[in-house]
N, C-alpha and C positions, 0 to 999 in steps of 0.2 A: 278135624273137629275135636278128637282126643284131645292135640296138643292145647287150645285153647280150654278147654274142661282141668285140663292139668295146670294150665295157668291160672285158672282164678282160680281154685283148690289151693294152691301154692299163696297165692296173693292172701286167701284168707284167713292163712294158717299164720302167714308172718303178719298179718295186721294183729291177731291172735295173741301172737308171741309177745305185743308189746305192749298190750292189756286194751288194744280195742278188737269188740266182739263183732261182725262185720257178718250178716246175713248174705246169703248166697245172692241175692239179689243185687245187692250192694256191689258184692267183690267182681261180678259179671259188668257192672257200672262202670267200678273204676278200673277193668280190665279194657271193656271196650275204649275208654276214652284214649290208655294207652295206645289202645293200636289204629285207631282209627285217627288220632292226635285232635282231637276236637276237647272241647267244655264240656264239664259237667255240671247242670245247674240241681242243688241239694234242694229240697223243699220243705218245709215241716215246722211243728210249732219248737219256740225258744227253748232252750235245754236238753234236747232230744239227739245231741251227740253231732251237729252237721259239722261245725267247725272244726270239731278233733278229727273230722277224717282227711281235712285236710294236713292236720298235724301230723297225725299216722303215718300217713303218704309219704311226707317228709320225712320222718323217720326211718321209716324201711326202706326209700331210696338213699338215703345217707344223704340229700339234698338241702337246700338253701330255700325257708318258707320266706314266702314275700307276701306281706297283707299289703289288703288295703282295706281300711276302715269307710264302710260308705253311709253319706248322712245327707240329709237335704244340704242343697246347695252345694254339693260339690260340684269341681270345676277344672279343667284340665291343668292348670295352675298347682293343685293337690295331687293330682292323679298320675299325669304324665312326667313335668320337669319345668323347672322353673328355672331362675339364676337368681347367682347371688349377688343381689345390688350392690350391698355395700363395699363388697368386695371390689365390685367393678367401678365404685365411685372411685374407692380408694386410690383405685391403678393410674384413673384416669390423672389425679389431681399429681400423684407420685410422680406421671408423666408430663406434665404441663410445667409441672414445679422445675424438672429439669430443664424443660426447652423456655423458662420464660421471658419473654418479649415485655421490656422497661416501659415500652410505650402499650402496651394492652396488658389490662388487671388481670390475675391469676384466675378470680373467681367467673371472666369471662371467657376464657380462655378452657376452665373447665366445661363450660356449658356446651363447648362448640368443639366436641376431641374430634381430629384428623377421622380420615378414611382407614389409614391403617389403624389406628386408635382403634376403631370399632371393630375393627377383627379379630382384633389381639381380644379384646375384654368377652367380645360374645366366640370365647371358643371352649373346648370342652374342659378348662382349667375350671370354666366361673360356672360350671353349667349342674345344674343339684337336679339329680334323678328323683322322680318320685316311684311309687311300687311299680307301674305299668312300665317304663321307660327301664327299671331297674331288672327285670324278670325278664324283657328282652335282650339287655345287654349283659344279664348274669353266664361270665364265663363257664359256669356249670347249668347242666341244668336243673329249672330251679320249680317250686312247686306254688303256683302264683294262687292265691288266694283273694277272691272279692266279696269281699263280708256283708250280708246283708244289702244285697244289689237292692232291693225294694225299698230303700230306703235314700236313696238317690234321686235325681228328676229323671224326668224324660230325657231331658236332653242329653244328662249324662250316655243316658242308654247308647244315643246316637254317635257317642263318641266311642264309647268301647265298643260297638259293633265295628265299628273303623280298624283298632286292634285285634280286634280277635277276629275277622274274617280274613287279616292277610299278617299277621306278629310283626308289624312293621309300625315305625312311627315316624313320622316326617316332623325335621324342625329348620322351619326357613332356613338360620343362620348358618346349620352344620347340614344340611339335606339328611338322606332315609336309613334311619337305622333297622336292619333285617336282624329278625331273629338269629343269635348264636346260636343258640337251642330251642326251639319250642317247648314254653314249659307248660307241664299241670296244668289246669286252670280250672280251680273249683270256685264256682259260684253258690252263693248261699243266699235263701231266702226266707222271710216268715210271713210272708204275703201278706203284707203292710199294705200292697198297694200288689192291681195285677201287672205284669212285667206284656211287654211288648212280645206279637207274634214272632217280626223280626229278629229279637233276642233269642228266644226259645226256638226255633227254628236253626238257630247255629249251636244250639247244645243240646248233649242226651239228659236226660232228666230221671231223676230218681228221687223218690220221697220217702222220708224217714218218719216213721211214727212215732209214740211211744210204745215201750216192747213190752211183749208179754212176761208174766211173771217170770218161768223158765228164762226166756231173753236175759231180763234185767238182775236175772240170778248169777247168769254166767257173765254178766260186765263186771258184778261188782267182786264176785271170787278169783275174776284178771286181774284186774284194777287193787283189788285190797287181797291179796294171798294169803296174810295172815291171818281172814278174818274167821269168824268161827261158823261151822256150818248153820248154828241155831239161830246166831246172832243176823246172818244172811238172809235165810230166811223171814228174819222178823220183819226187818227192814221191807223186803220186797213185798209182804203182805201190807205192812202199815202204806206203804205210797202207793200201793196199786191201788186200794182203799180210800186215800185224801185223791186220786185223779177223779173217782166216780163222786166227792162229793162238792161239785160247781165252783168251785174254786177260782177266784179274779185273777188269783197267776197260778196255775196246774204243776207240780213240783217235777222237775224232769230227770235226768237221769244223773246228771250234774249236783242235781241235789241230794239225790240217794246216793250218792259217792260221798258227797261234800256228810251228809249226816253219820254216813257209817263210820266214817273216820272220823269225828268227834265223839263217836259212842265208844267206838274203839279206844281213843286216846284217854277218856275216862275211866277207860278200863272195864267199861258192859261187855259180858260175854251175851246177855240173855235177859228181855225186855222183860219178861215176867218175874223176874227175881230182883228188878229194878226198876218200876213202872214209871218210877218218878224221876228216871234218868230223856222222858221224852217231852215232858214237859220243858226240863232244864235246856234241851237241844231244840227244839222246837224250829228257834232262830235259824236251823238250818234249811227248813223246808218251806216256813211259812214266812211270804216276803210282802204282802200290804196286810191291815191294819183291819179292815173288814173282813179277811178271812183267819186274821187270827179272832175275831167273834166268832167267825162261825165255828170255830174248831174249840166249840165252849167244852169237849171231854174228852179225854182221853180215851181212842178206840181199845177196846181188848185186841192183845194178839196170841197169839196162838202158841200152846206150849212146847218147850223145848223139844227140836228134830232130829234126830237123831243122825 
């Protein structure tokens, strides 16, 4: 029991190390996934840090990230592996051209390549990995990332259950590729849509909030080290402040980084001695058009902390 308490302790300290702040809950998540070798599906609203912990991951294993970007309509064609046509038009014709027959036309001749013809073209020369195909066959192992599963069909779902209940992928031409390595497998969601029992049922699940002041004190004093104690502060009261007021897109934690480091760069140590430095940044927090109305003033913040 120790030794696993030793392990995420460890895990949290190196996710820590490399400016992601990783609550105890979190680092028990991606400790189990490690040893249990299963999915972990991330849940939580947009900005709130899901994808960088697949990044994290990859970083403190020294590992190989493999996305994959998921959108309506995708299709195993995107997902798994495809070929490369032209490639293999190319071959064929390159070959026809050599063998051609005076009494039958080249360009019928293309149409209709041999038996051996077809083997040669559909073998692993012409054969283009996509992320899932690419993350089983990665000679290291690799830390697979599936971005926004909620935003894919159904049907998708029922293909990646296929992958991820056994890390195999079968392709008529070439038969079953098994995992080198079983890699990572973070799943991320922002429940677009609700995911299938079946899905969730083959992963541990863990949901990311937005963090509390302290929380999102100590991401952005990782993340920005040089930043100044007051100016930290500031920041963390102003966006804890725009979450509670209804907002069409809630500024996440992405934000409060992406802003500190424009105030920084400007050269703001301290919002009250430059109030009209949050107006000028605004752009970083506030991203539709209706809630830059609503954000008709500038909150007070609080003065300098020592």
């Amino acid at each position: 029991m120790h030794t696993h308490i030793d392990a995420q302790a460890q895990l949290q300290k190196n996710l820590k190390a490399i400016g992601y702040v990783a609550n105890p809950s979190l680092a028990a998540s991606l400790h189990l996934m490690d040893v249990l070798q299963k999915p972990l599906l991330i849940e939580g609203e947009a900005g709130v840090g899901k994808t960088e912990v697949a990044k994290a991951l990859a970083e403190i294993h020294q590992a190989p990230l493999i996305r994959l970007q998921c959108y309506e309509g995708l299709d195993a064609q995107h997902a798994l592996y495809d070929w490369d046509y032209k490639r293999q038009l190319l071959a064929i014709q390159m070959s026809n051209a050599r063998h051609i027959d005076d009494k039958r036309p080249n360009a019928i001749a293309a149409e209709q390549p041999s038996s051996h013809l077809k083997s040669a073209v559909y073998s692993e020369d012409f054969l283009l990995q996509r992320p899932l195909l690419a993350a089983i066959r990665s000679p290291k192992r690799a830390v697979l990332l599936i971005d926004e599963v909620d935003r894919a069909d159904e049907e998708f779902e029922a293909l990646l259950l296929e992958v991820l209940s056994d890390f195999q992928i079968s392709i008529p031409e070439l038969g079953t590729f098994n995992a080198i390595h079983k890699p990572w497998v973070i799943l991320t969601s922002n429940a677009v849509r609700e995911l299938s029992d079946a899905l969730r049922r083959r992963c541990l699940y863990h949901y990311v909030d937005y963090p509390s002041a302290a929380a999102e004190l100590n991401i952005i004093k990782a993340r920005l080290p040089d930043i100044t104690n007051t100016l930290a502060h500031q920041v963390v009261e102003y966006v804890q402040r725009l979450r509670q007021s209804h907002l069409r897109k809630t500024p996440g934690v992405a934000e409060s980084l992406d802003w500190s480091a424009a105030l920084m760069g400007l050269g703001v140590n301290d919002l009250t001695s430059s109030p009209e430095a949050i107006e000028t940044t605004l752009a970083c927090l506030i991203k539709t058009r209706q809630d830059q109305e609503l954000v008709t003033r500038t909150p007070q913040v609080d003065d300098a902390h020592d």
